[in-house]
C-alpha positions in Angstrom: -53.1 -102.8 68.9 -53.4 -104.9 72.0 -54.9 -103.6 74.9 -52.2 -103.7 77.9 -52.9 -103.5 81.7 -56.2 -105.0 81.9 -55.1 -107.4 85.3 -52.4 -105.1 86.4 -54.6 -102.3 86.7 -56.9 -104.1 89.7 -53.5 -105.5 91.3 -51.8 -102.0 91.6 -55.4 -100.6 92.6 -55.8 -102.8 95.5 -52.1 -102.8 96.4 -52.1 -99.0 96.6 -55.4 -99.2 98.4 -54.0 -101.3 101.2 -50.3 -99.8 101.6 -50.1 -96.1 100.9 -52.9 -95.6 103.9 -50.4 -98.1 106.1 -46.9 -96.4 104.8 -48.6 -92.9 105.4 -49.9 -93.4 109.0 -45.9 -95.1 109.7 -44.3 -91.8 108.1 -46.5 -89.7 110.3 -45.5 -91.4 113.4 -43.5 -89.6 116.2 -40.2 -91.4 116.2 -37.8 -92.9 113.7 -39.6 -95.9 111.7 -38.3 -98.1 108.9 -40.2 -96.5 106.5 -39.1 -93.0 107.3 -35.8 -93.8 107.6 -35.7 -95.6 104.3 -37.9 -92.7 103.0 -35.1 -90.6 103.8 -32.3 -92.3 102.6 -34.5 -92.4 98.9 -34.8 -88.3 98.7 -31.3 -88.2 99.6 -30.5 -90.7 96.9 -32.6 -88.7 94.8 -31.3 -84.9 95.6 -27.8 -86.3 95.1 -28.1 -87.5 91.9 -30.2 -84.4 90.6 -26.9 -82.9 92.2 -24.1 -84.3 90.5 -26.7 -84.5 86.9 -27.1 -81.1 87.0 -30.7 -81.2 86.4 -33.3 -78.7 87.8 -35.0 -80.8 91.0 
């Protein structure tokens, strides 16, 4: 069986390393940002459609 992920894993790695400190310090910003906003617009997206599933969130 071939072995999978071997470049992705050092692309994600650094790509996580370099955004999630970035998009955390914007979502703890005082004031509305682009990336809160669109943060929540996703968990609305999200609660809604557990909603109308009727799966447990």
């Amino acid at each position: 069986m071939p072995r999978t992920g071997g470049k992705q894993r050092p692309f994600l790695t650094r790509t996580c390393d370099r955004l999630l400190p970035t998009g955390v310090a914007h979502l703890n910003q005082p004031g509305p940002t682009r990336l809160r906003t669109a943060s929540h617009a996703y968990d609305a997206a999200i609660e809604d459609l557990v909603a109308r599933s009727g799966l447990a969130a």
